[in-house]
C-alpha positions as CSV (number, residue, x, y, z in Angstrom):
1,X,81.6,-19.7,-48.2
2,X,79.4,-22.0,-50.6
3,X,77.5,-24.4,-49.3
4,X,75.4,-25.6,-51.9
5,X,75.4,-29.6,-52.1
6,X,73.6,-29.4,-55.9
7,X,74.9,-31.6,-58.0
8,X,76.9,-31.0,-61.6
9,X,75.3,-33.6,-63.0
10,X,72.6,-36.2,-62.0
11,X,74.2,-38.7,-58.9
12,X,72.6,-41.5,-60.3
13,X,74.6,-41.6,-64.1
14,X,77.7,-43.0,-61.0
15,X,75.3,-45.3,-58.9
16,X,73.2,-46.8,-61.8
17,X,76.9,-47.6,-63.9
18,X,77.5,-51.4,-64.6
19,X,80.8,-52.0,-63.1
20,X,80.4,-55.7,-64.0
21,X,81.7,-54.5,-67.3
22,X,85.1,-53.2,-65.3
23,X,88.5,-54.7,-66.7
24,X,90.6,-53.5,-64.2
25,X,91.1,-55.8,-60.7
26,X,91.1,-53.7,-57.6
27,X,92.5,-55.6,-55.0
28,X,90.5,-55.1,-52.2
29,X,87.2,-54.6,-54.4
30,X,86.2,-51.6,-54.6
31,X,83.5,-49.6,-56.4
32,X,81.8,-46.3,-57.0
33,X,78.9,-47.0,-54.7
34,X,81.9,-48.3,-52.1
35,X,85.3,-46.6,-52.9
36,X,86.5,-47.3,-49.4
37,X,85.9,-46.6,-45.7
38,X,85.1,-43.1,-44.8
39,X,85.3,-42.4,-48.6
40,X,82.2,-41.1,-51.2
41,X,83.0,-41.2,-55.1
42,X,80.0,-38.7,-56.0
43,X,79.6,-35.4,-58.9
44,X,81.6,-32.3,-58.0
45,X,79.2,-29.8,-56.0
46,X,79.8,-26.2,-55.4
47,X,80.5,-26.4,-52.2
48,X,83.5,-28.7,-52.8
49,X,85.3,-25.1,-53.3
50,X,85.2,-25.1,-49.5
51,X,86.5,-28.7,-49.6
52,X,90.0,-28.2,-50.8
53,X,89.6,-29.2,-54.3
54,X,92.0,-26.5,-55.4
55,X,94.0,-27.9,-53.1
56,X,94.3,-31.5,-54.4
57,X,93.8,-29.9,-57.9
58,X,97.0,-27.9,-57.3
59,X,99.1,-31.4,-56.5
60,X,98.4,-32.1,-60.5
61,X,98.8,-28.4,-62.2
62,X,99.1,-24.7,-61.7
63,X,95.5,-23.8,-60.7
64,X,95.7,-19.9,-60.0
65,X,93.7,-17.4,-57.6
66,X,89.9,-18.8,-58.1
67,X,87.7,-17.0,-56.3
68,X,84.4,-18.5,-55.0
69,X,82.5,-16.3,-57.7
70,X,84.7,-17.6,-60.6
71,X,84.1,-21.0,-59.4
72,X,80.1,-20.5,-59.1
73,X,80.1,-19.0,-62.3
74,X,82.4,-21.7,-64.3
75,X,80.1,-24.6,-62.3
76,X,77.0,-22.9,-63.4
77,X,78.3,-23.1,-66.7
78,X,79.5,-26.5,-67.0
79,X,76.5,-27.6,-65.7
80,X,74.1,-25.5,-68.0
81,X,76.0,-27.3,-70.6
82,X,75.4,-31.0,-69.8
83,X,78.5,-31.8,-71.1
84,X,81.1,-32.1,-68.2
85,X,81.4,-34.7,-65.5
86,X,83.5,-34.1,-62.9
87,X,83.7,-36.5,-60.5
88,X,85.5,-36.1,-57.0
89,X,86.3,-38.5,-53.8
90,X,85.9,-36.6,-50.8
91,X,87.0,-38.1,-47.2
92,X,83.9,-38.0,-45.3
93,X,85.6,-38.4,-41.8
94,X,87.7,-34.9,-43.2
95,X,84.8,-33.3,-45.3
96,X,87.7,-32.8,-47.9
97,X,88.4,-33.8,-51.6
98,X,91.0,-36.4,-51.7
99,X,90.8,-37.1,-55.9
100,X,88.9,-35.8,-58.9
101,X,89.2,-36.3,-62.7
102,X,87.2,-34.5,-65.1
103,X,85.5,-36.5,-68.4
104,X,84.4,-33.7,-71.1
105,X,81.8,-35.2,-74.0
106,X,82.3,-33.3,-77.3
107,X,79.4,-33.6,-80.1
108,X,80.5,-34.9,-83.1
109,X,79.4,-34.9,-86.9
110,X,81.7,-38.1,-87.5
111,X,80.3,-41.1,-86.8
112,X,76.6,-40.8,-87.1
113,X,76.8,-37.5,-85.1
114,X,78.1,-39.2,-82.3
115,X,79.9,-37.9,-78.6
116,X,83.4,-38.8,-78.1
117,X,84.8,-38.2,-74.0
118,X,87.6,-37.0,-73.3
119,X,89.3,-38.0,-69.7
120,X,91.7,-34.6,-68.2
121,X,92.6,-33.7,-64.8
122,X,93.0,-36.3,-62.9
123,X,94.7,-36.1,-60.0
124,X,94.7,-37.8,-56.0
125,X,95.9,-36.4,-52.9
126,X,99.4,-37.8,-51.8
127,X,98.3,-38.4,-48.5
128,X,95.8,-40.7,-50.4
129,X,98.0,-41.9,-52.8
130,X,98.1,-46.2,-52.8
131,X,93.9,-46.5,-52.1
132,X,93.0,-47.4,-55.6
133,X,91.4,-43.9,-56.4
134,X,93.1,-43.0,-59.5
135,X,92.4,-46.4,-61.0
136,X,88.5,-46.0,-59.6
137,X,88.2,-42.4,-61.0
138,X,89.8,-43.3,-64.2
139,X,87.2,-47.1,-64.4
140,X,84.2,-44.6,-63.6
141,X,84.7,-42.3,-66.1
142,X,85.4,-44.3,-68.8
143,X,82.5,-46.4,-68.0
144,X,80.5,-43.4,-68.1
145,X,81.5,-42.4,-71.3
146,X,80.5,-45.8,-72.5
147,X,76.8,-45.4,-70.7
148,X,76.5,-41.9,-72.0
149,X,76.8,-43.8,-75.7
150,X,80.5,-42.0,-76.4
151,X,82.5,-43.8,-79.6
152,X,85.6,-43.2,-77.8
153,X,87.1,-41.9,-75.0
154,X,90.8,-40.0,-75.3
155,X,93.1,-38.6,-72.7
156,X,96.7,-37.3,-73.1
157,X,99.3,-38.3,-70.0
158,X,103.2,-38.0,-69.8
159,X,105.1,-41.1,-71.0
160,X,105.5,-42.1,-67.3
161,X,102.3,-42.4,-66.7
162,X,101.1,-44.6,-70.2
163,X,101.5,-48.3,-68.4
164,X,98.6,-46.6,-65.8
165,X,96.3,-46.3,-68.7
166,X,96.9,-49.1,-70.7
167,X,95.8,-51.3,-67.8
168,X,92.0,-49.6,-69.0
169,X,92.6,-50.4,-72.3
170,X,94.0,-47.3,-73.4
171,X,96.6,-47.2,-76.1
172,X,98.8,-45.0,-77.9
173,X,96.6,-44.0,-81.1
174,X,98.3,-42.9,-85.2
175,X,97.5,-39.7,-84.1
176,X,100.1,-37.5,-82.4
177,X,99.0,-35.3,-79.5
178,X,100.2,-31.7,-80.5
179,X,99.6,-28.4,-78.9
180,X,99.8,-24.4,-78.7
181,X,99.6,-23.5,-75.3
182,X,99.1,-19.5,-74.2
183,X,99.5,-20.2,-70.6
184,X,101.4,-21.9,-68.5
């Protein structure tokens, strides 16, 4: 069992964000330091493996057998790195994840040497499905991106799901999004 409440990135990067700068209405308010009753919008931990992130993870993708030492190990990574923010809603009253999306900053030579994020995985329970988080995950990030002085911030979603995104400001780019997949 993991228990360890560290941190993959520093707390406050989510608590010090200016979400005046939002463009998407959330209807009640709501914000990363107040995402809802009995809700907390913090950094993944380790011990969210205990938490049932595979679990919402799994509602979004095929996520495989992940033991707790393959998880410590790809945490310890991503952290070491700097470079990944994941960012989860847990359910306080539960102690369980309810939502998580994943924002990935890749160094650049373009543009002055610059960062560019890239937004994956995002994903919310279906028993928590209707409660904003998807929109609040998807304004955090990409406010993040923007604090963490990114040029851009990409992401890749099915056709069904491109009105979502534009209501960030996202739009369909010249580029087309190709791929070579080796696993399912």
């Amino acid at each position: 069992m993991l228990v360890d409440e560290t941190p993959l990135f520093c707390p406050s990067l989510l608590s010090d964000l200016d979400w005046s700068s939002n463009t998407v209405p959330f209807s009640p308010p709501v914000s990363p330091s107040s995402p809802g009753e009995g809700l907390l919008l913090r950094p993944l931990c380790m011990a969210d493996y205990n938490r049932g992130l595979f679990k919402v993870l799994s509602q979004l993708t095929t996520t495989g057998d992940v033991t707790p030492e393959q998880f410590m190990k790809k945490f310890e990574h991503m952290k070491q790195t700097g470079d990944y923010y994941v960012v989860v809603v847990e359910d306080t009253h539960l102690g369980q994840v309810v939502a998580t999306a994943t924002m990935i900053t890749e160094h650049k030579f373009i543009h002055s040497c610059a960062k560019r994020g890239r937004v994956e995985d995002v994903v919310v329970s279906d028993a928590c499905r209707g409660k904003q988080l998807g929109k609040l995950l998807v304004s955090t990030l990409t406010l993040l991106s923007k604090k963490l002085n990114c040029y851009k911030i990409t992401l890749e979603c099915s056709p069904k799901n491109v009105a979502f995104y534009q209501k960030f400001n996202y739009g369909s780019s010249e580029e087309t999004y190709m791929q070579c997949r080796f696993f399912d």
